[in-house]
N, C-alpha and C positions, 0 to 999 in steps of 0.2 A: 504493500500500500504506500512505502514512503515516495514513491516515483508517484503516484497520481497527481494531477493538480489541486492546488489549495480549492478550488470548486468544488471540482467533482468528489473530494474529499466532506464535501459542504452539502453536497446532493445526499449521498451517501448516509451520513449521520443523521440527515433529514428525514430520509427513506426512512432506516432505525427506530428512530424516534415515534414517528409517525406511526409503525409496524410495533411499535412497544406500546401508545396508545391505546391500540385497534386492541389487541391481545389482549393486555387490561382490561377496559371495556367488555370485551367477550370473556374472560374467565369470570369477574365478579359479576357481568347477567346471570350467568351460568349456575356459579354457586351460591349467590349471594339468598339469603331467608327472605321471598318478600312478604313484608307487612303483613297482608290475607292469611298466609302460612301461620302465622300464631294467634290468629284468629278462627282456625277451624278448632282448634284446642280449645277455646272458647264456646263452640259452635259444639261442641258436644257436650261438653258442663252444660250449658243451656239445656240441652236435648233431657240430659241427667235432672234441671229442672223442673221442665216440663212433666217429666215424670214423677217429680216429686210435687210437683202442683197437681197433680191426679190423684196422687194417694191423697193428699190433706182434700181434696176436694170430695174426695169419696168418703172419709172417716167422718165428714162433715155432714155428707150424706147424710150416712149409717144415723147417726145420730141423732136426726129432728123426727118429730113427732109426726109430722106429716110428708108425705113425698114433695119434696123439690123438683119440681121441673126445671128450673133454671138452672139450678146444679149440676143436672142429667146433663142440661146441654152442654154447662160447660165441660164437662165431664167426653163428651161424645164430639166437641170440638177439640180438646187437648187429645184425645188418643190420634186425632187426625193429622192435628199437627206432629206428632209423635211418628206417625207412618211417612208421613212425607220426609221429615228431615232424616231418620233413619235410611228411607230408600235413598237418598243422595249418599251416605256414607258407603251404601251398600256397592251403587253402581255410580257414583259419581255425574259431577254434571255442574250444572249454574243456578244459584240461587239467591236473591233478594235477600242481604244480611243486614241491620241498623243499618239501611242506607244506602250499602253499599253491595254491588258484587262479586259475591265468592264463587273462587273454579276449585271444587273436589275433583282431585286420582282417580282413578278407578285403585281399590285399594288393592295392598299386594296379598300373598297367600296368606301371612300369618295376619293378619288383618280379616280378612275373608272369614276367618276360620271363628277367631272372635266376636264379627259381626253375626255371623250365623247362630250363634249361642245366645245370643241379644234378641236374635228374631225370634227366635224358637221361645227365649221365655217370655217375650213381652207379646206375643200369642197366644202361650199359657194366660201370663196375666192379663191380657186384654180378656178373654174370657171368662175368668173370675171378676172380671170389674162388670161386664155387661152383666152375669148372673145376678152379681148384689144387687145392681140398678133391677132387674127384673126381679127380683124378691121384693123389693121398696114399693116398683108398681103394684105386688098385688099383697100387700100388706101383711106380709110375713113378722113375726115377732119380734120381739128386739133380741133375746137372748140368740136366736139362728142368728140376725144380722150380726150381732157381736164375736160369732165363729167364725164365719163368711170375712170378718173385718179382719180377723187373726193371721186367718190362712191369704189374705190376700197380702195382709202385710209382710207376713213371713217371707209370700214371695219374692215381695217388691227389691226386701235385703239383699236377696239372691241376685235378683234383676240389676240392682244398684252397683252390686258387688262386680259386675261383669262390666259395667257403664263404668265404673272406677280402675279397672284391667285398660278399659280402651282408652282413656283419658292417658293412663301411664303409659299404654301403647306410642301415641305420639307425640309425649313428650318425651319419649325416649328417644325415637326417629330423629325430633325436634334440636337434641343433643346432639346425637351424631350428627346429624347435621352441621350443627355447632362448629364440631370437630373438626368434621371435614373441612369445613368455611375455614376455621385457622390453620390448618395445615397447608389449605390452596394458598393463605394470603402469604401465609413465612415462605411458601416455594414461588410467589407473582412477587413478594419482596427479593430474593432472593436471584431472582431472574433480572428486577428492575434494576438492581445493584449492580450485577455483572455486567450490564447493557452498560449503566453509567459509568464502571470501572472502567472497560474496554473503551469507550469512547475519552475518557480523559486519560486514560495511557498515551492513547493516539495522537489525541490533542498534544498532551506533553510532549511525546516523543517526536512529534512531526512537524508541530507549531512552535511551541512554546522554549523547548530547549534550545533550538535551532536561532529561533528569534535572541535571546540570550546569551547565546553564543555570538553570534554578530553584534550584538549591542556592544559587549565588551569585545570583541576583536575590534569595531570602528572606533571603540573609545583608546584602545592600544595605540591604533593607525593613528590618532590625533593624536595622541602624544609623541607621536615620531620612530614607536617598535614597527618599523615597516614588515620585521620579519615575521610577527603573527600572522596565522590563514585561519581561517575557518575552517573547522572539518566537517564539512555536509555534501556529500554527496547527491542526493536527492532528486531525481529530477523535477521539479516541479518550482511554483515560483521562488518557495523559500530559497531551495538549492540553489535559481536561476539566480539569483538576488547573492547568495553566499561566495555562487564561482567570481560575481561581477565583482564584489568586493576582493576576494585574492588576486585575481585579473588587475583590479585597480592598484593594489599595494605592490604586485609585483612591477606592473609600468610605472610605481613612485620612487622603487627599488631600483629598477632598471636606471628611470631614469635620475635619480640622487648618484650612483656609481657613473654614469656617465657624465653628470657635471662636475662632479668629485676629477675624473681625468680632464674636463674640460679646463677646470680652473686649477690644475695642477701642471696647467701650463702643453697639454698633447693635445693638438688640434689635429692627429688622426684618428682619433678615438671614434668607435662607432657603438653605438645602440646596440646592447647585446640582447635586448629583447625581442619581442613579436615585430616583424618590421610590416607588419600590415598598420599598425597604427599612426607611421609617418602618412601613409595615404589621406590623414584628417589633417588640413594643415592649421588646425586650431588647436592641434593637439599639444601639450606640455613639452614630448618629446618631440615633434616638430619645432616646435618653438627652441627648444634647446639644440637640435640639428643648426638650425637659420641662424642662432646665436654663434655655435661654433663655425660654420661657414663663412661668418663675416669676421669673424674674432680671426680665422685661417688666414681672409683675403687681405685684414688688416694687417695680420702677422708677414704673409706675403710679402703684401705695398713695404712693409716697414723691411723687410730685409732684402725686398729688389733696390731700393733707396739707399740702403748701407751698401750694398756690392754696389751699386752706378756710382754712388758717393768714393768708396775706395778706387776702385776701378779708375774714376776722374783722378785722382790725388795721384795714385801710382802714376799714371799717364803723365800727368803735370809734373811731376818730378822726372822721368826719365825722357819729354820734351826740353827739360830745361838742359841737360847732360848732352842732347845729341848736339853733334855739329852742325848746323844749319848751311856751312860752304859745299858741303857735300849731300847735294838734293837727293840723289839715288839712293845715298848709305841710310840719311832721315827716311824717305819712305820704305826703304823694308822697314827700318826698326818700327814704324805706324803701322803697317799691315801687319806685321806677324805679332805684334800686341794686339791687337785688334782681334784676329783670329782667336789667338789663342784666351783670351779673355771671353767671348764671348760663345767658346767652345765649339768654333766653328769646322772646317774640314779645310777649307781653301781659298784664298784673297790674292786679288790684283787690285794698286793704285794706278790709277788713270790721271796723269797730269798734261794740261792744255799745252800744246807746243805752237806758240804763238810768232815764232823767229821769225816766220814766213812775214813781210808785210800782207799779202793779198790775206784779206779776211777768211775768201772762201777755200785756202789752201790749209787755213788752221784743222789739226786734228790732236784726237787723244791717244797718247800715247802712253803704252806699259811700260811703268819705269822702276815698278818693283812688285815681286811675286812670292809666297809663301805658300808651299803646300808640301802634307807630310811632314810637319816638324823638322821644315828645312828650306831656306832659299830657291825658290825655283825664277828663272827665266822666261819671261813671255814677252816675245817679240811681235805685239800687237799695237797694230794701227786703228784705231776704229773715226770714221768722219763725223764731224759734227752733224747732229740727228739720227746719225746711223743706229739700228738697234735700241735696244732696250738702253745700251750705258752712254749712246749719242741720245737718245729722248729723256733720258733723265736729266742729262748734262743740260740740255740745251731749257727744259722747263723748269728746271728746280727744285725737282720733287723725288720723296723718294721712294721707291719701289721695290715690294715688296713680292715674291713671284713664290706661290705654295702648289703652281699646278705646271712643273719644270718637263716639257717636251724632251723626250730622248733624243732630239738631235741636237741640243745642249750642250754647252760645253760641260766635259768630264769633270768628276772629281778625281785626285789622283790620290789612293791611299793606299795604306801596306798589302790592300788584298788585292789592288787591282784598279782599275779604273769604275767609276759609278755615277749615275743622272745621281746629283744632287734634288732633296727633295724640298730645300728653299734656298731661292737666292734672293739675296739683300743687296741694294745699289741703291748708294748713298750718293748725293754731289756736296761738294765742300764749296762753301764759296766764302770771299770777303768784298766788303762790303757792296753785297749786293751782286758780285762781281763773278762767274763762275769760273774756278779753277781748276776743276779738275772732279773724278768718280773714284768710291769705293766700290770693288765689287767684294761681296763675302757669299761665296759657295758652301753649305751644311747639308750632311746627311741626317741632322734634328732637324726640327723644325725650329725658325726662330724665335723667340715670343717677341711679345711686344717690346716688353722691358728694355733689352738685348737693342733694339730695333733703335730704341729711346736715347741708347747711351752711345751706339754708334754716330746717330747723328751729333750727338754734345762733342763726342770727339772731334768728327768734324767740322765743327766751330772752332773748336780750340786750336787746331792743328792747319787749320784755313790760313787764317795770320802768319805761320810761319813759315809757310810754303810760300805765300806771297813775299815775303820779306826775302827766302832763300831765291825762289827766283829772281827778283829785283836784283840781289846778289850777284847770279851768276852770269846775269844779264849785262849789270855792269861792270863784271869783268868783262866779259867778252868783249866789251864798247871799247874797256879801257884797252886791251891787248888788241884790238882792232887798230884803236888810236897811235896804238904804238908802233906798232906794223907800217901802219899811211909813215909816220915820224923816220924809222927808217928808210924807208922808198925815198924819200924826200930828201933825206940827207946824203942818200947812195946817187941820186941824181946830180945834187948841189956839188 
């Protein structure tokens, strides 16, 4: 039963109840003495009177000087009435009592047997009473009449004596009965008890204790013992009600140990719980997820910002160490920090060779290359606008390529040659001014960050190129100058 629902559990003890009623109801109709019943005990003492109103009526007789006729009758209406209530004891039936309606048995054998001895003498003595009365009509003596009175009375003893047999007859019945009646009531008590019993076991054991338990297990939960459960199994609402709660304490549990890792500083920490319950995103462990996520992304920003921050500084320090007369030697040492900082696979600088006067003869050229953790040589021309590293140069922007065509230039690394799977192309410029493209080849992908600091470098690194150029630009002028100065003097 403890799996039924707290209803049908409700229907149930209803049904019972109802079914314990009806049974009541029907055993005390049953047994119960009604009323009329100790009235037919009555109904024969009466009968006992009747008869004893005939004798005094008759001695009363006997004894006037002249015949009563009204005596006679009443004399001749009592044996009547005497005949009729008698035959109702005999065979039973319905009859007009003070008022009221009596139903006589038909009686049983020992009853029968005693009625019949009642018949028999009050037959007798009904004919001794008719005799007297006819000795009276024809004026018989007083001394015969006072025999006649003797032998009638004598009878009546006998007669009375049998009336007082039936009287204890059923009041003996009247008892057992009695009997009975209390023995049924202690076993319909004893029955009603058991009903009651059973019903508040059930109650207790399915309602009441369960309720109880959960009281104090949620009064535990508030006070922060997340590890109390309830132990109810049950199916039904109490149970459904009991799982919710261990369910709840366990996702408060769950979730308390995963912000215990949260705030102990591990923002990979996951929800060691039911992960159906992220799907509610109102949920506490949702909300503690969305908390760690941002707590991740700020811890992230905060340490992509320390490496770009070092990463600058380092740079800035080992720009301030390079020789700036020697452009080539300065751009490896920029590329292959650059690379290698930003965990890349492979980089070429591209700087503007502007010697040419014609504008449209300017192009970019490679003037330093790093791949495989080593110097590499790339003897490339690319024209202004040409490709990817001529349209970056030429609009300013930087470009960012995650969907790299195998006809791409390789990466070159210990295993072999490989399509990188991002290229980064940077333009450096000063003021306003373009000088020159980063390219950086990776077999990662680059993030943003990465993307962020490359360009900062190329700010930084822009000025110095322009200043190295201006440099070797004005030697060149100068050693030009000097050349015409010879010519000049070899002529002179």
């Amino acid at each position: 039963m403890k799996n039924f629902k707290i209803r049908q559990i409700a229907y149930f003890f209803g049904f019972i109840l109802l079914m314990m009623t009806f049974v009541n109801f029907i055993v005390v109709n049953s047994i119960a003495i009604h009323p009329k019943e100790t009235q037919i005990i009555g109904y024969t003492l009466q009968i006992r009177e009747i008869a004893n109103q005939l004798k005094l009526t008759l001695t009363i007789l006997a004894n006037q000087e002249f015949y009563n006729e009204n005596l006679a009758d009443d004399i001749k209406r009592l044996e009547g009435k005497y005949n009729t209530s008698l035959s109702v004891l005999e065979v039973g039936g319905q009859i007009e009592h003070n008022g009221q309606k009596l139903y006589f048995p038909k009686p049983d054998a020992s009853t029968k047997v005693l009625l019949s001895k009642i018949r028999y003498q009050w037959t007798s003595y009904g004919k001794d009473v008719d005799l007297v009365i006819d000795k009276l009509t024809k004026g018989a003596s007083t001394d015969t009449l006072k025999l006649d009175e003797k032998w009638v009375i004598d009878k009546y003893d006998l007669f009375v004596n049998l009336h007082d047999k039936l009287t204890t007859l059923y009041q003996d019945k009247l008892e057992n009965q009695y009997a009975g009646l209390n023995l049924a009531f202690i076993l319909l008590g004893i029955f009603n008890l058991a009903i009651i019993a059973s019903i508040y076991y059930t109650v207790r054991n399915l309602i009441l204790i369960p309720i109880q338990q959960i009281s104090v297990t949620s009064r535990e939960l508030a006070q922060g013992n997340l590890s109390k459960k309830v132990r109810f199994t049950s199916k039904n609402e109490i149970g459904y009600i009991a799982q919710n709660i261990n369910d709840l304490a366990e996702i408060v549990e769950k979730a308390t140990d995963f912000s215990k890792e949260i705030g102990q500083g591990n923002l990979d920490a996951e929800y060691k719980g039911d992960v159906r319950i992220l799907e509610n995103k109102g949920s506490i462990v949702a909300a503690l997820q969305l908390m760690r996520d941002q707590l991740r992304e700020i811890a992230l920003k905060d340490q992509q910002e320390r490496w770009l921050s070092a990463g600058i500084a380092e740079f800035s320090e080992m720009l301030r160490n390079l020789d700036t007369r020697n452009i080539n030697e300065m751009c490896y040492h920029i590329i292959s920090f650059v690379v290698r900082y930003v965990e890349a696979n492979q980089g070429l600088m591209f700087i503007l060779n502007d010697d040419i006067p014609t504008i449209n003869e300017h192009y970019l050229e490679a003037t330093a290359g790093y791949a495989a953790n080593k110097r590499k040589i790339f003897n490339q021309k690319i024209k202004i606008g040409e490709g990817l590293i001529g349209q970056s140069f030429t609009d300013k922007e930087t470009i960012l390529l995650d969907e790299v065509p195998n006809s791409y230039e390789k990466v070159i690394s210990a295993l072999g040659m490989a399509t990188p799977r991002n290229v980064l192309i940077v333009p450096f410029t000063y003021h306003e001014v373009a000088l020159g493209v980063l390219e950086i080849l990776s077999l990662k992908n680059i993030p943003p960050y990465k993307v962020t600091f490359v360009e900062k470098i190329a700010e930084i690194f822009a000025s110095t190129v322009s200043v190295a150029k201006a440099y070797n630009k004005s030697q060149k002028l100068f050693a030009e100058s000097l050349e015409v100065e010879k010519r000049i003097s070899r002529r002179g």
